[in-house]
C-alpha positions in Angstrom: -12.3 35.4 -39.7 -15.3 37.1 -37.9 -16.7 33.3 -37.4 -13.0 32.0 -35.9 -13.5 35.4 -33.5 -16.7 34.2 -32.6 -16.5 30.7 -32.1 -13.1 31.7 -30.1 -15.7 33.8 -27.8 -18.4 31.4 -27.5 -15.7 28.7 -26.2 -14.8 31.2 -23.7 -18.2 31.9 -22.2 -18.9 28.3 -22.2 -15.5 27.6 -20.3 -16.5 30.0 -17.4 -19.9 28.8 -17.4 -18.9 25.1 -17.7 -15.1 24.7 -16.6 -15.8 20.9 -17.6 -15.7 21.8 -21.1 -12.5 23.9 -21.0 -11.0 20.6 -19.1 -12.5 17.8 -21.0 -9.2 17.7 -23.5 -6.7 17.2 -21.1 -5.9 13.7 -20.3 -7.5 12.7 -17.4 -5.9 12.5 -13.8 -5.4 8.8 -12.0 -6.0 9.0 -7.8 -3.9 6.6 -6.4 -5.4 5.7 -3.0 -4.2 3.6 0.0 -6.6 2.5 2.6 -4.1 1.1 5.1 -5.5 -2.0 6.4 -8.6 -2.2 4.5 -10.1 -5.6 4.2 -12.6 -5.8 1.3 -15.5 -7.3 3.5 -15.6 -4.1 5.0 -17.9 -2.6 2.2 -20.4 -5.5 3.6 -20.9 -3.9 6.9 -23.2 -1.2 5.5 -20.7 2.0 6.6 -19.6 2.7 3.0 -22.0 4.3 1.5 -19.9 6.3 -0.8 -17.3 3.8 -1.5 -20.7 1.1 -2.4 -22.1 3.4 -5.0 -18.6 3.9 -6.5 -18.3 0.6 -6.8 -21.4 0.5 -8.8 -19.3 2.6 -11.7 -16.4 0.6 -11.9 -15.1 -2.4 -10.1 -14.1 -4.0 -6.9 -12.2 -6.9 -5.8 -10.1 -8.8 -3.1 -6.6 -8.4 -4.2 -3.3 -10.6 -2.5 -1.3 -8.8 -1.0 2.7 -10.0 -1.0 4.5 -11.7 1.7 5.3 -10.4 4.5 1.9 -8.9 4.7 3.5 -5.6 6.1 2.8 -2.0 5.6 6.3 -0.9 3.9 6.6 -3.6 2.0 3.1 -3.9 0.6 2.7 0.1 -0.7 6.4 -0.6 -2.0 5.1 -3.4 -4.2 1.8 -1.6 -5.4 4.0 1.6 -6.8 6.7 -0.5 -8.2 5.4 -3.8 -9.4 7.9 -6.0 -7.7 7.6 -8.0 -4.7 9.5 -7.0 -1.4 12.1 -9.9 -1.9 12.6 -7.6 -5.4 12.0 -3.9 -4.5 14.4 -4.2 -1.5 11.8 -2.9 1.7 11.8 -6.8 2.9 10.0 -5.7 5.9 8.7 -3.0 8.5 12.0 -3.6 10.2 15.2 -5.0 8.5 18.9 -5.1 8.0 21.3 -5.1 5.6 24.6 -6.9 5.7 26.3 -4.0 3.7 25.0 -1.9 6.9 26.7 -3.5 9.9 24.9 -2.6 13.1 22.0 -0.8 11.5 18.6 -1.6 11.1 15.5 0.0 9.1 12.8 0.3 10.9 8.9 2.9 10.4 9.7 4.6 13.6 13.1 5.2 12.7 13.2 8.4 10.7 16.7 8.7 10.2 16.6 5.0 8.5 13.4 5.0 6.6 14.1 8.3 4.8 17.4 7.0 3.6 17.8 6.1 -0.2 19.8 3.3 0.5 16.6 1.7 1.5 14.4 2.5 -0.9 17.0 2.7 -4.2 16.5 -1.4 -4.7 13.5 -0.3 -6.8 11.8 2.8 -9.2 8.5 3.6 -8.3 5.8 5.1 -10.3 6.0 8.6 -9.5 10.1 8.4 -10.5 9.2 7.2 -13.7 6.9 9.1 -14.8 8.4 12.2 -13.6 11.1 11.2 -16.0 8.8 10.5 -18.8 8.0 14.2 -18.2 5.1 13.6 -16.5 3.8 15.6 -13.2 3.2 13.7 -10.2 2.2 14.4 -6.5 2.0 12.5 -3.7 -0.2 13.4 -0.3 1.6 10.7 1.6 2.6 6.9 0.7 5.5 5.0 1.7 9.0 5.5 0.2 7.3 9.2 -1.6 10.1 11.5 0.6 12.9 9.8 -0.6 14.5 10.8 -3.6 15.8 8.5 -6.4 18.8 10.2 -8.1 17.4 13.7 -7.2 14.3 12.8 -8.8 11.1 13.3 -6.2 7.7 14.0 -7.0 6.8 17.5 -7.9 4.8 17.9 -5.3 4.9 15.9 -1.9 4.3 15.6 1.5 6.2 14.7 4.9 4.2 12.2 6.5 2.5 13.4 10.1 -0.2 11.5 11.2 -1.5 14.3 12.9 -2.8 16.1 9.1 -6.5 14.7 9.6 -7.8 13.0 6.6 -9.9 16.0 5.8 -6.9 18.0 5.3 -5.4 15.2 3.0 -8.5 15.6 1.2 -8.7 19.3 0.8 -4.7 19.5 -0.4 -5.4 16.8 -3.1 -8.6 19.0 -4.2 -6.1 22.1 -4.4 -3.9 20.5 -6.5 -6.6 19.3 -8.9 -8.2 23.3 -9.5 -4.6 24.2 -10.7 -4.6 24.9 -14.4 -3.8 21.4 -16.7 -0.6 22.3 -17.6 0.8 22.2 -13.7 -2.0 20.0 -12.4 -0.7 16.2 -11.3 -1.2 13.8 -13.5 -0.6 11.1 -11.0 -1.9 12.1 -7.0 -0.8 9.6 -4.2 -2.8 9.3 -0.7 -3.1 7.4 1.9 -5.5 7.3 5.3 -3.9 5.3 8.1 -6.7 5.9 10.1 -8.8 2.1 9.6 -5.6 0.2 10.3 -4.9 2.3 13.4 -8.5 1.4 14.9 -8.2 -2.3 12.9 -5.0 -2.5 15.6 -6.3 -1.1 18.5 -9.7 -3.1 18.9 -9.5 -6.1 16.2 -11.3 -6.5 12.6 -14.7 -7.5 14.5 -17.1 -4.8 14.5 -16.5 -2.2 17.5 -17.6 1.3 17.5 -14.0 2.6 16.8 -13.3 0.4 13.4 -16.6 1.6 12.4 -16.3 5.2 12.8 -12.8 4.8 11.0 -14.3 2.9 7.7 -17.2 5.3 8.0 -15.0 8.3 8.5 -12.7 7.8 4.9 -15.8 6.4 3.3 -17.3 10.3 3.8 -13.6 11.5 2.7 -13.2 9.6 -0.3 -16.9 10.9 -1.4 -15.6 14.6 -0.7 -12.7 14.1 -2.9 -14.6 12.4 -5.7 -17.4 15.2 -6.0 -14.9 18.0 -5.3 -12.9 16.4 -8.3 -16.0 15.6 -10.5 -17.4 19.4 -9.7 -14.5 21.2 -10.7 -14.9 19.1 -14.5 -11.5 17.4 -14.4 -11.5 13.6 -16.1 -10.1 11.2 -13.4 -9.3 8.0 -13.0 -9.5 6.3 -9.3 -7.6 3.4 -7.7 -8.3 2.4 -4.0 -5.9 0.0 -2.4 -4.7 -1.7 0.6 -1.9 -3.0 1.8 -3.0 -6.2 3.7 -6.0 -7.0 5.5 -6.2 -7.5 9.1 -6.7 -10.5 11.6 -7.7 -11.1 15.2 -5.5 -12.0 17.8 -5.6 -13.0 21.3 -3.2 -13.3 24.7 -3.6 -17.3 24.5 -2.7 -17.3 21.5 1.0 -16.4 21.7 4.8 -18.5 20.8 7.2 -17.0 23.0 10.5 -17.5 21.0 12.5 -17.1 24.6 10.7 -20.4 25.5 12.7 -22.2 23.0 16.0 -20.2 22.9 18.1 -18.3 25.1 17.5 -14.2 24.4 21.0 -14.0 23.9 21.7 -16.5 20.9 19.6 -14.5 18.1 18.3 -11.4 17.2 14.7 -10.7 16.5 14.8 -8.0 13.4 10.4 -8.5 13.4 8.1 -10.4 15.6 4.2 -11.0 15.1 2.4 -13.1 13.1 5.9 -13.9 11.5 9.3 -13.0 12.7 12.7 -12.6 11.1 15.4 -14.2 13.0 18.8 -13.9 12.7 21.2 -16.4 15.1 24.0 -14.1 17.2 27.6 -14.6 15.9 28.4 -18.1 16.8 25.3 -19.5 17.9 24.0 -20.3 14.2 23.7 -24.6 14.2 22.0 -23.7 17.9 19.2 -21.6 16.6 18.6 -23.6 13.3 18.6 -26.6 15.2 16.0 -25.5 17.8 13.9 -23.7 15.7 13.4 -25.8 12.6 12.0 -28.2 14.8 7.8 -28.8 14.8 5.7 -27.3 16.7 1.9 -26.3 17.1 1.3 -22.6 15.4 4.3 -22.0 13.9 6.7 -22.9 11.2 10.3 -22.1 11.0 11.9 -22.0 7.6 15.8 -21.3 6.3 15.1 -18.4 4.7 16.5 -20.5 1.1 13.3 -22.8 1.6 10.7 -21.1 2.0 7.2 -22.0 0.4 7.7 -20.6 -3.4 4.3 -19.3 -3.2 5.5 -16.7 -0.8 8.0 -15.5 -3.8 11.0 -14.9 -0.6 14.2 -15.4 0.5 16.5 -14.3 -2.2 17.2 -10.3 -1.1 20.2 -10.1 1.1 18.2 -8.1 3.6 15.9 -11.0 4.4 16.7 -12.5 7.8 18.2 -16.2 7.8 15.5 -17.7 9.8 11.7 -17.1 8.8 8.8 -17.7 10.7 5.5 -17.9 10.2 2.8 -18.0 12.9 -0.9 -19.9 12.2 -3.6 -17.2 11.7 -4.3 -14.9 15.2 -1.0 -16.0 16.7 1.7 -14.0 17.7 5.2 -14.7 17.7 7.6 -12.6 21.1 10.6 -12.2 21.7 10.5 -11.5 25.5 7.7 -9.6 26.9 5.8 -8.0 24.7 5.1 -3.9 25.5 1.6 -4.0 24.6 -1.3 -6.3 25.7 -1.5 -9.1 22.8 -5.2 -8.0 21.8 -6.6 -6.1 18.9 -5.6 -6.9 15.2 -2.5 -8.0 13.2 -1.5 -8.7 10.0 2.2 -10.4 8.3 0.3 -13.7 8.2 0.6 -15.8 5.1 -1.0 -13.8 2.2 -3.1 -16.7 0.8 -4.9 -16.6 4.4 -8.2 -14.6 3.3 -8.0 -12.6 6.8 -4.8 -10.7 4.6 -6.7 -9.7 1.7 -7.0 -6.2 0.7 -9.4 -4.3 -1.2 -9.1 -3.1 -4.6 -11.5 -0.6 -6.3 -11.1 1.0 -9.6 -13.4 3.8 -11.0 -13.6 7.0 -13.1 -13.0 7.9 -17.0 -11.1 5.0 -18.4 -12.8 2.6 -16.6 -15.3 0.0 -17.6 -17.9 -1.3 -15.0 -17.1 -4.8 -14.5 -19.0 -7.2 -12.2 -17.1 -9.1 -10.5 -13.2 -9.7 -10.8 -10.9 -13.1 -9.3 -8.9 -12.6 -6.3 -5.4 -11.4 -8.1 -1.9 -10.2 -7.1 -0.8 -6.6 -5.6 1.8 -6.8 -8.1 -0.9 -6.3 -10.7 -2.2 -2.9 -9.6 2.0 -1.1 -11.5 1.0 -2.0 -14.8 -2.6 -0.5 -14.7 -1.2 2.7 -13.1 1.3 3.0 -16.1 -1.3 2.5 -18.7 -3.4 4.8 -17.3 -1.1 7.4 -16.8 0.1 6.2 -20.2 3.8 6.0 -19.9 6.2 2.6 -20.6 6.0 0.5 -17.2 9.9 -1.2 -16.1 10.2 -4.5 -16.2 8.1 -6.0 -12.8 6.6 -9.2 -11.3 3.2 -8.0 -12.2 1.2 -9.2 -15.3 -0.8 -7.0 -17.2 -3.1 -8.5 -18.6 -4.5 -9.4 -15.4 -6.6 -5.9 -14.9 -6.2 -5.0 -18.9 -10.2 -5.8 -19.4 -11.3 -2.8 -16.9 -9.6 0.0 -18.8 -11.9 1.1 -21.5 -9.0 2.6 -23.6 
């Protein structure tokens, strides 16, 4: 009894001593982490120190995203596993014929915090709430919506203006709570490379630099924070797409080769999403599936198979496809046509994203093939370790990385 008492003690002393070995038992944590934008030859540009030594203890690869090569639709696809033609958010912008005269759109609160959007498809922090497991997210698309009254435990409203360093230091308070309220599953996501990859192109610039340097130094604050306070975790960094340069001469003006008033443009860029005005449908089919230089115009039914689209309702009749650093208008566009874009064909390496895995469970590995985004849903379920749903992602693809 008197040796129970004092090994009791002696665990005690080392746990406020060492708060690593009061934590060690509990299962370890997986970061979830979005780098909007992020292309992987990024880390070759000598501004990632952090992210380059992390690498180091784990893996890192170019990963595919899914077409379109869009924001929405791409951090849908990572959290659920399915592609956008499956998880319902077809595009950045979109309709939906059992929503007559409305249309989704990111800048569009009212629309993009709707369910009805979203419900197509479960994503990870749904189903493993439900598995009893507590999850939180610090931004990423579709996280404010709730399926069936189920929302992460813990989430936040997106607002750009919450500086990464904020997003940081929230994700470290939620990791010094004790293990039994503590996330299992943290979401978060810096917008800040694909704003400057936008604004002045993928080249290097003093502004795309500062912004890969600028979440390279976060990411490094979150990983020591996390690895100071003893608590096992398990890292995953992400993007959605990559990012490609484009150019005023290089521009298809749609109103070139029909009149404004016979269709309507859901998306334009480097693809658009046409759908022809009520009665004007053999009209914009004919002119539009007709060659030309740049672009290629598909009924939405024969589209490449490769690009794994068309089926969902939502997806617009007419697809487009512009060749890379082109831009498709519809009318004058409100910006200058310079900077960066991405929607382009996903097999184009200019649309690549990184992927980066590190932390507890994970074995170093050298050197991994390019893969699919659908890939990443099965890795997060095994590492959270809860039964993934059915999705378009295989995995066995990433199975070799995980050490248990």
């Amino acid at each position: 009894m008197i040796a129970r008492l004092l090994g009791a003690a002696l665990l005690c002393v080392l746990a406020l001593l060492h708060p690593a070995v009061a934590q060690d038992a509990s299962p370890p944590v997986t970061i979830l982490i979005s780098i909007d934008g992020m292309r992987p030859d990024y880390l070759d540009r000598g501004l990632t120190p952090n992210l380059t030594a992390l690498k180091a203890k784990g893996v890192a690869a170019a990963m595919r995203p899914s077409f379109p090569s869009k924001t929405f639709p791409n951090h849908y696809t990572i959290v659920t596993g399915k592609r956008p033609d499956r998880n319902g958010i077809v595009g950045n912008s979109m309709i939906d014929p059992m929503r007559p005269g409305q249309m989704f759109s990111m800048g569009d609160a009212r629309q993009a915090l709707d369910p009805f959007w979203w419900i197509e498809a479960e994503p990870v922090w749904v189903t493993a709430e439900k598995a009893g497991l507590r999850t939180a997210t610090m931004f990423w698309p579709g996280s404010e919506v709730a399926h069936n009254d189920v929302r992460p435990r813990d989430w936040m409203r997106f607002d750009q203006a919450i500086s990464n360093e904020q997003r940081v230091n929230t994700v470290l308070d939620w990791m010094r709570r004790p293990a039994n309220i503590r996330p299992r599953l943290v979401t978060m996501y810096f917008d800040t490379v694909d704003t400057a990859g936008h604004r002045f192109g993928p080249d290097r610039s003093p502004e795309l630099d500062a912004a890969i340097s600028e979440v390279d130094s976060r990411i490094g604050e979150l990983v020591r924070g996390i690895e100071a306070m003893g608590v096992a975790a398990n890292f995953i960094i992400t993007a959605d797409h990559g990012m490609a340069q484009t150019a005023e001469d290089r521009v298809i003006q749609l109103d070139d080769i029909l009149p404004r008033d016979t269709y309507i443009a859901v998306e334009t860029g480097p693809y658009a999403a046409i759908e022809p005005a009520a009665g004007t449908d053999s009209r914009v089919f004919d002119a539009l599936l007709q060659k030309r230089e740049h672009i290629i115009c598909y009924r939405k039914e024969e589209l490449p198979s490769h690009l794994h689209y068309g089926k969902n309702p939502r997806v617009a009749a007419i697809i487009c496809i512009a060749s890379n650093g082109w831009t498709i208008l519809a009318g004058p566009p409100r910006h200058p046509v310079t900077g960066g874009a991405h929607g382009y064909d996903p097999t184009n390496s200019d649309m690549h994203a990184l992927f980066m895995a590190f932390g507890s469970s994970i074995r170093p590995t050298a050197s991994l093939p390019l893969f699919d985004n659908v890939d990443v849903y099965p890795l997060i379920a095994r590492l959270i370790g809860f039964e993934p749903l059915p999705s378009d992602g295989d995995a066995k693809t990433l199975s070799g990385i995980v050490t248990r």
